[in-house]
C-alpha angles and dihedrals in degrees: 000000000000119000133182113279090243140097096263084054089057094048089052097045086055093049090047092047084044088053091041102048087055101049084051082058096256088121134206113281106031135115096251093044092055099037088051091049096045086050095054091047092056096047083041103053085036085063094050099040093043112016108045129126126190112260100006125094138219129247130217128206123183115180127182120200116227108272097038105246099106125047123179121200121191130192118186136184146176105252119104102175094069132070137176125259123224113237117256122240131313111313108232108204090194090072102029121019101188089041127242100321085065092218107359102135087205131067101056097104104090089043077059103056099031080066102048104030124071088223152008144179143131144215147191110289102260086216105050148322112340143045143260125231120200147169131198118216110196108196119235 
């Protein structure tokens, strides 16, 4: 689906993927229904926040395979300047509690879901200028 690319785009992308995620059978409440969501708001808000440009929007895809275990989720945008940074390294609280950046309040998201996705990536858009992040959460 294609959403503004707006907060309230991203708010709505995260409740669709929610809905979604309990009518596949992945309900409300448990642990892959909330890491999955979690990981959709951050590529979502990631879209928003870095890869907007004005007057374009951004597009979900969630796909399930068959049985479940995996889903994929897929955000893509417009902007092709701008790609995303692999984290770097494990983060030790112990030695800085608000991670590399001291007191940035931003930059936290693909930690996020480099933690809770089996695996992520992204690459340039196929049909057209920009690029497509996505993360893949196997169930247990």
């Amino acid at each position: 689906m294609r959403f503004t690319s707006t907060p309230r785009g991203a708010r709505l992308a995260r409740r669709l993927a929610a809905v979604r995620l309990d009518a596949w059978g992945i309900p409300y409440g448990t642990d892959p229904h909330d890491a999955i969501v979690l990981i959709v708001a951050e590529l979502t808000a990631n879209a928003v926040q870095h890869g907007h440009v004005a007057g374009r929007d951004f597009r979900l895809r969630l796909h399930a395979a068959p049985e479940r275990r995996t889903v994929r989720v897929e955000v893509t945008d417009t902007r092709a300047e701008r790609h995303p940074r692999r984290p770097h390294g494990p983060h030790d609280p112990a030695v800085d509690p608000f991670g590399a950046a001291g007191e940035e309040e931003t930059g936290r998201g693909l930690v996020l879901v480099s933690h809770l996705a089996t695996r992520w990536d992204w690459h340039p858009r196929p049909d057209g200028p920009g690029k497509t992040v996505w993360a893949e959460y196997t169930t247990p």
